[in-house]
Structure formats: C-alpha cells, structure tokens
ROMAR-791104 format. One line per field, with one value per residue (C-alpha): x, y, z negated; residue number from 1. Coordinates in pm, whole numbers. Layout:
# residues N
xx c(X  ...)
yy c(Y  ...)
zz c(Z  ...)
num c(NUM  ...)
//
This chain:
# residues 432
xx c(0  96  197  118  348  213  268  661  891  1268  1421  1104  852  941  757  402  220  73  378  487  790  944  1185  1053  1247  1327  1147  1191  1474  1240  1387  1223  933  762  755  652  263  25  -43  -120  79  241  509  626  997  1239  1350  963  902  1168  1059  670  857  1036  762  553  792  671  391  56  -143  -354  -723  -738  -537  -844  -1132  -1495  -1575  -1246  -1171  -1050  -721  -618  -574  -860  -1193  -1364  -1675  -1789  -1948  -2363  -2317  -2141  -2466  -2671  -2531  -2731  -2489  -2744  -2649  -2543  -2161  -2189  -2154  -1883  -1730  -1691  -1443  -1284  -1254  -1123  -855  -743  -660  -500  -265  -221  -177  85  265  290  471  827  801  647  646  247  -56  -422  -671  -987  -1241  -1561  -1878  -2187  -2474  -2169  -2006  -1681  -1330  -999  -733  -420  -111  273  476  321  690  1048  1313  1225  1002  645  326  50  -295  -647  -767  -460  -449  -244  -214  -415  -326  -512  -801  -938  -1015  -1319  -1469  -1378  -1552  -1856  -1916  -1886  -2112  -2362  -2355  -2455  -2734  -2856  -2790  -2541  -2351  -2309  -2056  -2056  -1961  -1605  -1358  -1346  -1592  -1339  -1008  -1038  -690  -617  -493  -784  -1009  -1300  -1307  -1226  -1513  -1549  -1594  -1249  -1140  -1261  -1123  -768  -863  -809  -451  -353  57  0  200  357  570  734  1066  941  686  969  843  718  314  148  -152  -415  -397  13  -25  -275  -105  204  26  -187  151  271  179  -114  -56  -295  -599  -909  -1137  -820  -627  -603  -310  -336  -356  -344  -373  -708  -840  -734  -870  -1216  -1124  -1169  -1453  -1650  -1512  -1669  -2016  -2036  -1913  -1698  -1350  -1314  -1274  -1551  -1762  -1628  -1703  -2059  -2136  -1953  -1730  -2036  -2333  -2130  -2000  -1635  -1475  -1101  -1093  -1013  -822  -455  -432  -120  -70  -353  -218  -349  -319  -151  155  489  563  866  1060  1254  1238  1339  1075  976  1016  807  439  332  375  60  -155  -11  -204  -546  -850  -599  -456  -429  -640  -612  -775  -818  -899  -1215  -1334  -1234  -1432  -1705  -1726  -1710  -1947  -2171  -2094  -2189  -2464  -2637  -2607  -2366  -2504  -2809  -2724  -2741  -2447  -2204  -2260  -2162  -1858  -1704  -1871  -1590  -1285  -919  -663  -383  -88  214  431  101  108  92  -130  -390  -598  -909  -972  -1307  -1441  -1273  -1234  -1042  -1111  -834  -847  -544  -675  -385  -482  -720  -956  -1182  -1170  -1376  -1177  -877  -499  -250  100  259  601  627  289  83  -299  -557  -903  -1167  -1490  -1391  -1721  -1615  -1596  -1822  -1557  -1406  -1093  -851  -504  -293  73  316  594  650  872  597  292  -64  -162  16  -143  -494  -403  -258  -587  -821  -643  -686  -1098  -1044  -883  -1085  -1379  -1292  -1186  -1580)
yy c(0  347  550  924  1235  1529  1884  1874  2082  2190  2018  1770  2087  2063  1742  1576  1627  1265  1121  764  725  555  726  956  1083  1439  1704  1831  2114  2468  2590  2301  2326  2134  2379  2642  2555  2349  2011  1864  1960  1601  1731  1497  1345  1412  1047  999  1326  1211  877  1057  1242  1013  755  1047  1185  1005  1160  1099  773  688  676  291  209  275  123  349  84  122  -132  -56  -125  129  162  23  288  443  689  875  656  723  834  1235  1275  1155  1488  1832  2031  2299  2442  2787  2894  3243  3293  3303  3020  3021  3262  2940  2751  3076  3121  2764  2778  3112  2929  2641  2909  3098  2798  2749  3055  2946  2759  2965  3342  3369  3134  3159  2915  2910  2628  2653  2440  2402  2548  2721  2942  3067  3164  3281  3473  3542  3584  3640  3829  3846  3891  3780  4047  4307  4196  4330  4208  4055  4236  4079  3844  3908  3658  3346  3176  2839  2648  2335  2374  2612  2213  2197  2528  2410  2129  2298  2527  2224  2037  2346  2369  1971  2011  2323  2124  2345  1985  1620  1499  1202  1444  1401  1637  1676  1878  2177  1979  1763  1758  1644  1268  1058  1379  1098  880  1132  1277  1549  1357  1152  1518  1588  1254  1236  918  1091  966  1320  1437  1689  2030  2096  1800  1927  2103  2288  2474  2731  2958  3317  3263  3074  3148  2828  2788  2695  2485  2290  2254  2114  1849  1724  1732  1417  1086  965  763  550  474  736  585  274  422  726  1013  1357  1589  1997  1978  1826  2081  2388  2185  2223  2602  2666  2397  2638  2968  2854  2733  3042  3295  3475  3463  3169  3399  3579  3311  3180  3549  3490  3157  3127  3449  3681  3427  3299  3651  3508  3866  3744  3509  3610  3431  3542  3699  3811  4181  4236  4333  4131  4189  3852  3757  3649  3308  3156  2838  2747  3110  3290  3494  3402  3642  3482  3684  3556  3239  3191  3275  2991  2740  2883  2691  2423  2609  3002  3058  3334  3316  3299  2998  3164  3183  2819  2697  2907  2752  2410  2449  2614  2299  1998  2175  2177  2547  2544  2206  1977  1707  1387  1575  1671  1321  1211  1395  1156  807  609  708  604  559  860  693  816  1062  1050  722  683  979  793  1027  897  1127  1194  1450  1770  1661  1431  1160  1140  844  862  634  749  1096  1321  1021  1042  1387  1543  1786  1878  2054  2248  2343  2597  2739  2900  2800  2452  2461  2245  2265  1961  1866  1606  1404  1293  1599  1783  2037  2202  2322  2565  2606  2825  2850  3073  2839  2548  2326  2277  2106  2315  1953  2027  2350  2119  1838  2138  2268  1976  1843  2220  2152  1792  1890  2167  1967  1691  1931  2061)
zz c(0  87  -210  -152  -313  -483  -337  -268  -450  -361  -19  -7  18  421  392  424  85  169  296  245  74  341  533  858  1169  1186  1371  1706  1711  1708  2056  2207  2475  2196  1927  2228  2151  1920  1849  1480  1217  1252  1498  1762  1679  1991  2092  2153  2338  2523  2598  2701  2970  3078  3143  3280  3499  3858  4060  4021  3962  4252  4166  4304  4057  3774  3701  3672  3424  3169  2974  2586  2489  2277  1899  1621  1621  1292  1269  988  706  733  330  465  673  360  157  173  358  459  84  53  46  20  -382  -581  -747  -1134  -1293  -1434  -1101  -913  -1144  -1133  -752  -793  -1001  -773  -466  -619  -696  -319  -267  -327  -52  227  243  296  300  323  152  108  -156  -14  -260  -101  -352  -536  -297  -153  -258  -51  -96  135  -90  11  260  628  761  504  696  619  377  464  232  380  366  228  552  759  1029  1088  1388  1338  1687  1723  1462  1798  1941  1690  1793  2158  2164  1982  2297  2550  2338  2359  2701  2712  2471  2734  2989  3210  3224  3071  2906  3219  3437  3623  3635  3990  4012  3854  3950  4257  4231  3925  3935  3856  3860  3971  3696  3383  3235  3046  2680  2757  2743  2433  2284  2417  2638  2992  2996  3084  3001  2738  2892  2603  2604  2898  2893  3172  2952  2832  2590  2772  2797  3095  3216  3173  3573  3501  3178  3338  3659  3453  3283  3596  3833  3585  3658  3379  3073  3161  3261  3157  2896  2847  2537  2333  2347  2220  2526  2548  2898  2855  2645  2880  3111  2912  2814  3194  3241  2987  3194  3535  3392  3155  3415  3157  3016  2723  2449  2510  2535  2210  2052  2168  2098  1763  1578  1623  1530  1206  1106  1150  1145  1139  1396  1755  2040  2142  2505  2654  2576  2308  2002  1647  1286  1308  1061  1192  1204  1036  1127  783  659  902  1109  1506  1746  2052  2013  2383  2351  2126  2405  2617  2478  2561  2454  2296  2029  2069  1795  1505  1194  844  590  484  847  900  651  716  1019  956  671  976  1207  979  848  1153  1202  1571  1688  1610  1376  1621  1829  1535  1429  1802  1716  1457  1549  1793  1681  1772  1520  1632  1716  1916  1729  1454  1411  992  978  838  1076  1362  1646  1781  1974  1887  1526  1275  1000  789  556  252  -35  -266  -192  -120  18  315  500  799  968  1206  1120  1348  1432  1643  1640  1258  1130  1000  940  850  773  578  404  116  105  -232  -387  -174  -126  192  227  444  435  687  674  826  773  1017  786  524  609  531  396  59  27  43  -153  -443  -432  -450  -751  -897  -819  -942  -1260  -1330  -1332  -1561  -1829  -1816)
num c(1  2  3  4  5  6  7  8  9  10  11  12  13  14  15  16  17  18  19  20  21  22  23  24  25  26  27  28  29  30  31  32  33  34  35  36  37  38  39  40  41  42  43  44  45  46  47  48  49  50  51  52  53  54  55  56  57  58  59  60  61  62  63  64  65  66  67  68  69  70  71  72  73  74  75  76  77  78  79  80  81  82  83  84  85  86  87  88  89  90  91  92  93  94  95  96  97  98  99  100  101  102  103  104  105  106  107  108  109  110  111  112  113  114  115  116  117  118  119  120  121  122  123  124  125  126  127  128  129  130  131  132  133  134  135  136  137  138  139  140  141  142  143  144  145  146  147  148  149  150  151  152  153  154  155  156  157  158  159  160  161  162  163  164  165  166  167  168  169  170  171  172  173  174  175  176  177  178  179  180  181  182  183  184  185  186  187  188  189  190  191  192  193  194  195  196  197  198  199  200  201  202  203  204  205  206  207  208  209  210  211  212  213  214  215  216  217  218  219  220  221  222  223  224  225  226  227  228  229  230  231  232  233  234  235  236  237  238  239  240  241  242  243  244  245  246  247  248  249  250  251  252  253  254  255  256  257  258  259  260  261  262  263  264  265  266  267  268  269  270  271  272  273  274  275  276  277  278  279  280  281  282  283  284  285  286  287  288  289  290  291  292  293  294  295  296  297  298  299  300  301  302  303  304  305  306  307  308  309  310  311  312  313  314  315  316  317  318  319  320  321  322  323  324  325  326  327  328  329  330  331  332  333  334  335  336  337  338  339  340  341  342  343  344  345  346  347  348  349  350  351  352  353  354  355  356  357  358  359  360  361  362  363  364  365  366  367  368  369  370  371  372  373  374  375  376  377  378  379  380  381  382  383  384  385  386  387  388  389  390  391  392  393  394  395  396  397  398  399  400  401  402  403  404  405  406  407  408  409  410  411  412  413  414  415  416  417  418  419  420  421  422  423  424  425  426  427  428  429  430  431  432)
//
C-alpha cells in the first residue's frame, strides 16, 4: 500500500504532498518546450518526453489504418461513485465560514509561505459558505506584495470550464458529441473517426503540442499549436487508449469559436465568468495586459508573459482559488449544466498513465477523480501546471468540502497546499 506524506517541509517541499515514498524521476529542465505551456501539475519526466517524440515523430497515420468501431485497450476505467450525486450540492456557499474555522486555515496558509512566495486558496462548505485569501509576494526580486484576488495563472483547470461550454452547445444542440472532427479539421490525421468527446477525454490519440521542442516559448496562435500536434503521426488509434492531449483541447477552443461565431474567451465570458459573477478570472491573449503575478521556477521569477496565451483553450487561464471553486461548486450543483451531463462527465474514466502514471488520478471528460486512500480520499476535480505556477481545484465528497489552491511556484505542487488545508478543516472539526 501506498503511504502518503504530509505537506513537505525543507528540500522535500518541491515534492508531491501525496507522494509515495518511493523514489521519482526528476522534472523536465524549465527551458524546455515542456515547461513552455500546461499540463497537470504532474510534470512529464524528460526520458519519456523524449521517448513521445520520438515515437511520434513520422507523418501521419492513414485513416485505413483505424477502425470506426475502436476497440478498448487502454488503462482500467472508474466513474464517480452514485453516493457524490446523492449529496445536496445545490447548498449555498456564499456565507462566511466560522471565525474558528477561518482562522485555522490562515494558520495552515501561512505555513505554506516558506516555501512559495504567494498562493491563493480558497475552503468553500456548502450550507456554510466561503473563505480565501491570497497571501505572499506576487513577484520575489524586487520583492512586490500581492494584492487581495490578484491573479495566478491556473493552466489546465481552464479544461473543466472548456468542456462545460462544448457540453452546452450539445445540450442546445449546435452539435453532438458524435460528431467528427473533420468537419473543422479535414486535415487532421484521422479527422474521420475522432469525435469530439475523444477530445474531451484524451482518447483521440492526438501528439499533445507541447511536447514538442518545436513549440519554443514566444506565444502561438491556436492555428500553429494545433497545426504542430496534428503534423505528428497519432498515438494511436481514436477511442483505443487514453493520453493527455493539449492539442485536442485547442482543437475544441476553436470547435466552440466557429459554432459560436466569436473569439473563445468571449464566449467563455458569456457563458460562464459573467453568469457565475467570477470577477477574477479572464483568459490570457497576446498583448492584453493582467493583474496577473509572476511566475517563479525554484524562486526565481519568469520572465516569458506571452507564452501563457499559447495554450489557448488548454490552459491560458487566469484566476483565483475563490473563483475556482465558485465555479465548480456552480458545475456539480447543476447550475452550468443539467445534472445527467455533469454526471456524463465523470462516469468512464481512464486511469492517467504516461508521465502520470501513480497519480492515483481517472480522467473523464474535462475533469479528474483522484483516488489517494492514505490521503485526502476520493476527490472530484482537475490541477494544473505551467512554467512558474501549480494549481488544482476539488470537491472532497467525504468531507463535503471544496478546495482551491494556486501557486506561483512550479517546484511545489498546489496539492500540498490542499491536503494542508483539509487536515486544517479535518482537525478543526474533531476538536468541536
């Protein structure tokens, strides 16, 4: 059995709060075309990004080659257990949590600071209400404090709010989750057999772009990142196996553009940030200024602000832990989406293996099911990492509790900023 640390302290605090004990490989170097955009905060080691090229590096699969009737051969599946949907998550999070409570996870948020110059976090109770706070420095040299609700750049936690709009535009009917890509990219390899919800799941086969050293790091537009990842020759076949893929979400970012008949982050304004009063979160675009804070890679600062608009619908996200858990508070309360779709979201479920393999994490459709016994337990939600900055957002069934976490320091995982504060709520509670 797995045994699971506690939030790290000294040279272990660059590690996975839920880590096994056993020995890891080290992360990518940062001035890699990997740490140039967002994937979850598990960050890909370099022998296996290097492998992923190499095995991707011939042209195109020929569609013959696939089946329109796939056959599964990838990793074990999970859902959701039926109990989450049995819990009244239309209760209220917009009080304020007891004086008690609040002051416990100050305590446990400060106690984060030695080891990353700012976070944000936010402990969200359904029927109880709401508390965040964003404490430290937004940038280390010179030293410049953050503001209340500054934002952080929260990379692939955008996925969940991604797939929300595609799965609106199914339940209007503007298109099916069936459909095939080739209606938007008839030139994408296999465009005739990947559908739009192997997208959303990571089963397309598609080469994620960012695993290219081609990427670079000044921004591309979505045209170019998607163009990278569709020039490679698949993984395998869509609907086969499961493998996380940026590519695939751009590829919905624009999917959304040309049905909507407006840019992807205004769409997202619309259909989401406006409608759930999400005030700090916006989407990065070359050239537009943010209040965002400057991302650090082992303490030192990154210098690179166009490169978090590169990863478009995929990642480019910026945002605060309230607003995250606003809005998944929003999405599994039936507030974005009717009920029967969210739970569509987390039934069918691959194991994430790859570079996440030992994650203890399921991937569904724009969202994750972590699973860490010796932890935090069962989790709904879905985490992030871009170059100087980890995130992660969840709903702990067990404790009817979410929880947000953003980071704006790449070596330490926003999963020990979670686990520190759910043992805060956990303690607190048993001494009432």
């Amino acid at each position: 059995m797995r045994r699971w640390r506690r939030w790290p302290t000294g040279a272990t605090a660059t590690r996975s709060a839920w880590k096994p004990h056993a020995s890891k490989p080290k992360r990518r170097n940062d001035n890699t075309a990997e740490s140039a955009t967002m994937k979850p905060s598990r960050i890909p080691t370099a022998a296996l990004l290097v492998l992923c090229v190499a095995l991707q590096a011939s042209p195109g699969m020929a569609q013959t080659a696939c089946s329109p009737a796939p056959t599964w051969a990838g990793p074990p599946m999970r859902s959701a257990p039926e109990a989450v949907w049995q819990k009244d998550l239309n209760r209220p999070i917009d009080g304020q949590l007891s004086a008690g409570l609040q002051a416990a996870l100050g305590d446990a948020l400060d106690k984060m600071l030695p080891h990353v110059p700012a976070a944000s976090v936010a402990v969200a109770i359904p029927g109880q209400g709401i508390w965040s706070a964003t404490r430290g420095l937004a940038r280390k040299a010179p030293p410049q404090p953050v503001v209340s609700d500054q934002q952080f750049q929260v990379a692939s936690t955008v996925k969940t709010l991604t797939a929300a709009v595609v799965l609106q535009l199914a339940e209007e009917g503007r298109l099916k989750l069936g459909d095939t890509i080739d209606t938007w990219f008839p030139d994408a390899p296999n465009a005739r057999l990947t559908t739009i919800e192997q997208l959303l799941r990571h089963t397309s086969g598609l080469v994620s772009f960012n695993a290219l050293p081609s990427l670079g790091t000044a921004y591309r537009t979505p045209a170019e990142i998607i163009a990278l990842g569709t020039s490679q020759k698949p993984q395998f076949c869509p609907g086969t196996n499961w493998s996380y893929s940026n590519t695939g979400y751009a590829m919905l970012g624009m999917i959304v553009e040309k049905v909507e008949g407006a840019p992807f982050a205004k769409v997202l304004a619309k259909r989401l940030v406006k409608p759930l009063a999400l005030r700090h979160t916006a989407m990065r675009q070359p050239g537009v200024e943010l209040p965002v804070v400057a991302g650090h890679a082992s303490g030192r600062p990154v210098d690179a602000p166009d490169l978090y608009a590169t990863p478009y619908a995929a990642g480019a996200l910026a945002s605060t832990a309230g607003d995250l858990a606003v809005f998944w508070h929003a999405l599994l309360a039936g507030k974005v989406l009717p009920g029967a779709s969210v739970h569509r979201m987390f039934t069918g479920m691959p194991a994430m293996t790859g570079p996440y393999a030992g994650s203890n994490a399921f991937y569904g459709m724009g969202v994750q099911l972590y699973d860490v016994p010796d932890g935090p337990g069962l989790m709904l939600g879905h985490s992030g990492g871009i170059e100087g900055f980890t995130s992660i957002v969840a709903y702990v069934p067990a404790d009817d509790v979410f929880i947000a976490v953003a980071f704006n320091e790449k070596q330490v995982p926003a999963e020990a900023g979670l686990w520190a504060l759910l043992r805060a709520v956990r303690t607190y509670r048993t001494k009432q």
